[in-house]
Structure formats: C-alpha cells, structure tokens
C-alpha positions in Angstrom: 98.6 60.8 95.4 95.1 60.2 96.1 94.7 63.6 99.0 93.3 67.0 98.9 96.5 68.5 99.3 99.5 67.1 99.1 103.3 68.8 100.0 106.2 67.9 97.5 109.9 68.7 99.3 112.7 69.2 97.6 114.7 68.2 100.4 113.6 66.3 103.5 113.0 68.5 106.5 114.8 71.4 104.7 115.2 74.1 107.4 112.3 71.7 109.8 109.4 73.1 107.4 107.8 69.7 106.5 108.8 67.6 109.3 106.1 67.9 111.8 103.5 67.9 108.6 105.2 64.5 107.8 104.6 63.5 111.1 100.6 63.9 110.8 100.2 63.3 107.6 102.7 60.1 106.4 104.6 59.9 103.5 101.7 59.4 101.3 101.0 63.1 101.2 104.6 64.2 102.5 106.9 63.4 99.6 110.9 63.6 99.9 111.8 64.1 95.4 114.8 63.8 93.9 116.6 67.3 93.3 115.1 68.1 90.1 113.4 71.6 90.0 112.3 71.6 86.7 110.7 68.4 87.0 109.2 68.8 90.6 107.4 72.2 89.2 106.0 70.5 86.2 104.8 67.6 88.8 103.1 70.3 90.6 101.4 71.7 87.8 100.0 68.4 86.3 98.9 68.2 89.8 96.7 71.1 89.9 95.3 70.3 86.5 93.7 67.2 88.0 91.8 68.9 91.0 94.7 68.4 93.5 96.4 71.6 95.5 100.1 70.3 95.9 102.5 72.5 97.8 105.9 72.4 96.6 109.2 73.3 99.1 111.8 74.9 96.9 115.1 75.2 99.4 116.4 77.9 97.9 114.7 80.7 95.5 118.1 80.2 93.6 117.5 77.0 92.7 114.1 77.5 91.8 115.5 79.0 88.8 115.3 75.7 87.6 111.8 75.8 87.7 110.8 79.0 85.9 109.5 77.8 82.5 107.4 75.2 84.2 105.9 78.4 86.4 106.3 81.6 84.0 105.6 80.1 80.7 102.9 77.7 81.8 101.2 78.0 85.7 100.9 81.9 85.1 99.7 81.7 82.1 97.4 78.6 81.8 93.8 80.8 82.7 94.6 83.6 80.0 96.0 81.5 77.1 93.1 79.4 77.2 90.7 81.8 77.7 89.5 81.5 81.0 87.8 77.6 79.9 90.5 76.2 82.2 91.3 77.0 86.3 94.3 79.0 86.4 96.7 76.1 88.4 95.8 76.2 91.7 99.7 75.8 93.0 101.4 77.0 96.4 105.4 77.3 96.0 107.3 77.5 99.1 110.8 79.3 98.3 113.6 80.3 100.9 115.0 83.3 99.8 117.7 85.5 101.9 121.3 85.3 103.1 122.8 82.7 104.1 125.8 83.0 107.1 128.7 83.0 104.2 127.1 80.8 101.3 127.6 83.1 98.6 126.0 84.5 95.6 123.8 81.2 94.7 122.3 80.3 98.0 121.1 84.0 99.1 119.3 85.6 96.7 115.8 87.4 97.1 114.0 87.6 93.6 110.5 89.1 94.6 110.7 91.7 92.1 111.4 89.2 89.5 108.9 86.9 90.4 106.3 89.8 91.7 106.9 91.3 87.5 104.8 88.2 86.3 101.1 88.4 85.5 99.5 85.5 86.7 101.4 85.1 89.4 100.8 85.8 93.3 103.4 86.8 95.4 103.7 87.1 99.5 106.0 87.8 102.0 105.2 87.4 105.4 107.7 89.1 108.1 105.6 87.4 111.7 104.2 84.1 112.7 100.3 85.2 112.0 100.9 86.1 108.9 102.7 83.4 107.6 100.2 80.9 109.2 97.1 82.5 107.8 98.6 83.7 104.3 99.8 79.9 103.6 96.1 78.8 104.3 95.0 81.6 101.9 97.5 80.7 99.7 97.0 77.0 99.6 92.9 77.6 98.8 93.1 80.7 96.6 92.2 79.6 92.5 95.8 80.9 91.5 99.5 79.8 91.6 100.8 81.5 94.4 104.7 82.2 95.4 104.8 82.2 99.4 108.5 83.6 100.0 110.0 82.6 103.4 113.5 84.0 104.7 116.1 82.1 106.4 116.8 84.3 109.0 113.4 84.4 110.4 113.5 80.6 110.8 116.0 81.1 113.7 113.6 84.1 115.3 111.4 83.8 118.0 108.2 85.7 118.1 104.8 85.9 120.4 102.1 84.6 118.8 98.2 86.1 119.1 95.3 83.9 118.9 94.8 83.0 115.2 91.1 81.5 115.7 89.0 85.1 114.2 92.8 86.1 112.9 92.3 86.3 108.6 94.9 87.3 106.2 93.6 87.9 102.9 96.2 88.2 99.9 96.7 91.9 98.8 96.1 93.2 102.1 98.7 95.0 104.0 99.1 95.9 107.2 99.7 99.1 109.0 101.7 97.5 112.0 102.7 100.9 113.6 101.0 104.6 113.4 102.6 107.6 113.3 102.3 111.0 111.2 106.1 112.5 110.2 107.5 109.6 107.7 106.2 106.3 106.5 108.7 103.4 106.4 107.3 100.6 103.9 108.6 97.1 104.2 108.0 93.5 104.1 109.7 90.0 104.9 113.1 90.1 106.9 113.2 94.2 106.0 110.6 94.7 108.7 112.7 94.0 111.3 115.1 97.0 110.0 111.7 98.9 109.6 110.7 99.0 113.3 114.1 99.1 115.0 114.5 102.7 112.9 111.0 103.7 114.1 111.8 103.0 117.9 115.4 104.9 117.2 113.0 107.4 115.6 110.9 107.8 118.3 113.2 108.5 120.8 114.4 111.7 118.8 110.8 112.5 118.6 110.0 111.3 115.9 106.5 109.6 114.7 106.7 107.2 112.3 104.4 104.8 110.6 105.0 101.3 109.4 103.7 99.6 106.6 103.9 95.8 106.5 103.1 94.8 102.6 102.9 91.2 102.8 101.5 90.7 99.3 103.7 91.6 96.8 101.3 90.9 94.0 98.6 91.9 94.2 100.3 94.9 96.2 98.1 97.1 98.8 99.1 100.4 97.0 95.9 102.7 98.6 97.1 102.0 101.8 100.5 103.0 101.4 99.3 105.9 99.3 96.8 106.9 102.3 99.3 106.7 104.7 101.7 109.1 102.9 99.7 111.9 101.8 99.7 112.1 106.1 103.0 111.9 106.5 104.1 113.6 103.6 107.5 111.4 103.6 108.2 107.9 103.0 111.4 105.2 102.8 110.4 102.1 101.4 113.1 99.2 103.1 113.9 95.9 101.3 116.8 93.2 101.0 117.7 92.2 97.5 118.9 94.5 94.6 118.4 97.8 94.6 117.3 97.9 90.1 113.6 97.3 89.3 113.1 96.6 92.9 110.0 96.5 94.6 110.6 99.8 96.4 111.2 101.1 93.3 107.5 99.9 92.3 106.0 102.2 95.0 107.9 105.0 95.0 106.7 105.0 91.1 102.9 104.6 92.5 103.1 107.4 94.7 104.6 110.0 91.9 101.7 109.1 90.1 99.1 109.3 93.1 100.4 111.2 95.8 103.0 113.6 94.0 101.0 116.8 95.4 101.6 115.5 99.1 105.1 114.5 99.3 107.4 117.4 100.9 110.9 114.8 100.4 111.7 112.4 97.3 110.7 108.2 98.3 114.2 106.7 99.1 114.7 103.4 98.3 116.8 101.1 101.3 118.2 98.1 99.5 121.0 95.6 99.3 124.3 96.5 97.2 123.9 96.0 93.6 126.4 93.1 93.5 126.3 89.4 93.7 126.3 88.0 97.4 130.0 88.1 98.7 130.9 84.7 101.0 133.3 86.7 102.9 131.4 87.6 106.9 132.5 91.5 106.8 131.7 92.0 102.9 128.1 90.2 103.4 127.6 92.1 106.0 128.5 95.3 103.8 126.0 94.0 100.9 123.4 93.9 103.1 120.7 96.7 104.0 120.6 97.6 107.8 119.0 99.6 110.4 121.9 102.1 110.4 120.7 102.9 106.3 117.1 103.3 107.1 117.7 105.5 109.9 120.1 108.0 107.4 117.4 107.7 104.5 114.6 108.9 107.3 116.5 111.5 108.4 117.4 112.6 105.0 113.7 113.1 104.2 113.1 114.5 107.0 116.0 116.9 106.4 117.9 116.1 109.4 
C-alpha cells in the first residue's frame, strides 16, 4: 500500500466505522482482511517499520487477544529493546470493547486495565464525539503504538457536536467536564454516562459534584484528579469491566499516595461483577455497573 496512512478492517463496515472512509478513500487504502488477528497485527507492525501509519479495526477487544504477542511482545517494546536506534511502531488499533445486547462472555469484554498495564503502550478512551474525533487524529500521528478503545453502546448514541476547527485533544490530558466541590466522580468511556446522570441526581439533593473525564488511560492525567480531590475531599472512580487490578483501582492507589492528608472518605471503586459476561438480559444487566451503584457509593462517602 503505497499511502500515508492506510486503515486495515477486520471486518467490512464492522459497526459502520470504515464505511464512509472507504467511500473517500477506495479500497487501495481501505482494506477488508481475512479474520486473522495475529496476522493482521503483525501486518500492521511491518507496516509502521517502513514509514507507513496503518490503522487497524479490531471488532471486538476479545478477539484481539489473538493479536497480543504481535503488540505486547513486539510494538511496545520495539523503541526500548533496541535502544531508542529504531521509531517505536507508529501503530493506531481500533478495538470495540463493551457489552453486547446478550452475546456473552467473549464478545463484551473491556480489558483497559490489561492493556493500560503495558509499558510502551498508549491507551484512550473517549466517552463524546470531540474527543473521539480529535484523540484518533492525535493518535494516528503520535510516534507510539496507540490502543483507541471504542464502546458499542456509544455507537447507537446521539450527541451535539461543538465546532472542532481550534478544538485539540492531546493524549494524557483529561478533562474536567463538570465542577463541583463535595465529591469527585472519575470516569471514562461508556462509564461517563453513569458519572453525570449520578451528578444531576446529586444535585438535586444539593449536592455538588465534579466530574472527571480521563480519556487517556496511559499516559493517565493523575494531577488533575489529584487537584480536584484534595477540594472535594471525596471521590468514586466509575468504570465497566472487572472490578481486580482495575483502573479505578489505579487511582484510588495514586491518591493514598498524593492526596491521603485530604481525603475525609475511603475512594470507592464502581465496577462490573467479577464474573464472566452472562448472555442471559436480566443477569447482564446484573453484571453491569449502573447509575443506581454510583449514586450509593457517593452517598456512602459522603456518609449519607
């Protein structure tokens, strides 16, 4: 492939993501593979090596699984084994992670932590529109391989837009979407919509309540998270996917170190059950974090 950038999917169209792109940009730099995860990630990789800046469309982060030698044992680790004589792989990998309306334990799986717990690596999670737009550009030109996690549920949501033209992203940064000064909720991806329906059901008992967007995962904003709670003196981080080693466990670990003096309430951690994915409606449902669960960890550090 003979482009700047090319986009390697997985599976045509998968979820609409590559269709308009194959639309303007042929299937010379839109490529429908086989279903061979291993060997699409290696393809990527080689890629890179040569100057190109291939995006690869994982459709599910389960299957990517497939994949992980090709990216933990070799993209992450390409710059530091060689001692910084080669670019570290210059790679952007598009993985669908989430539940999936009844598909079970293999088709709804969010593994940020595991991914977020590898050096080399550069993890986001965008929850809005803006965010998603600008962090793909960022992710697309930034020297690094870079895992852009997208969840299936936020395909199907609609969202206003703001002018992106002076609108910038950079990776690491998070954002502090709403202010407030009794608890902090922390969040990111699909858990942000959990975040801010607690803080209006907060609000209305008159309660203030600041939410933190992370986006990036790795590198992970932890100063403004630790700014925000040695103001509020209370914080609930909210996240789907399993509760051990999670990535709320990550920041509640940050803040003992940096802002133990402040805190007035231990950091509760909102996650999904610690169980595989059930296919049944009402046990998914169960297995799932929700607005309800942040609303009873806020009020438990607020002693409520």
């Amino acid at each position: 492939v003979g482009s700047e950038m090319c986009i390697r999917d997985s599976v045509k169209g998968i979820f609409n993501t590559t269709n308009l792109a194959l639309k303007k940009f042929g299937p010379k730099r839109v490529v429908e593979t086989p279903v061979s995860e291993n060997a699409l990630t290696g393809i990527q990789l080689g890629m890179s090596l040569l100057g190109k800046k291939p995006i690869l469309m994982h459709a599910r982060v389960d299957f990517s699984l497939l994949g992980f030698d090709q990216l933990i044992n070799n993209a992450s680790k390409w710059h530091y084994m060689f001692g910084g004589k080669t670019k570290s792989p210059s790679i952007t990998i598009r993985v669908i992670v989430g539940k999936g309306w009844g598909q079970g334990p293999t088709h709804s799986q969010n593994f940020q932590s595991l991914l977020a717990h590898i050096p080399g690596l550069k993890v986001v999670s965008p929850a809005f529109p803006e965010d998603a737009y600008n962090l793909l550009i960022e992710s697309i030109f930034d020297p690094n391989p870079v895992i852009f996690l997208e969840n299936e549920i936020l395909y199907g949501q609609s969202f206003e837009v703001p002018d992106l033209k002076d609108y910038t992203v950079p990776i690491g940064k998070a954002r502090v979407w709403r202010e407030g000064d009794d608890i902090t909720l922390v969040s990111f991806g699909i858990g942000m919509k959990y975040a801010l329906e607690a803080a209006d059901q907060l609000e209305k008992m008159g309660i203030s309540t600041e939410v933190i967007d992370l986006r990036s995962l790795r590198p992970l904003d932890t100063e403004t998270v630790i700014n925000s709670v040695k103001k509020t003196n209370r914080c609930v981080t909210v996240e789907e996917g399993y509760p051990v080693c999670s990535i709320g466990n990550y920041v509640s670990s940050v803040l003992m170190q940096h802002a133990f003096d402040y805190l007035d309430a231990p950091v509760i951690n909102c996650s999904g059950k610690d169980v595989p994915m059930p296919y049944a409606a009402n046990l998914e449902k169960l297995a799932l974090v929700t607005t309800k669960d942040v609303l009873t960890a806020a009020k438990a550090v607020l002693y409520r």
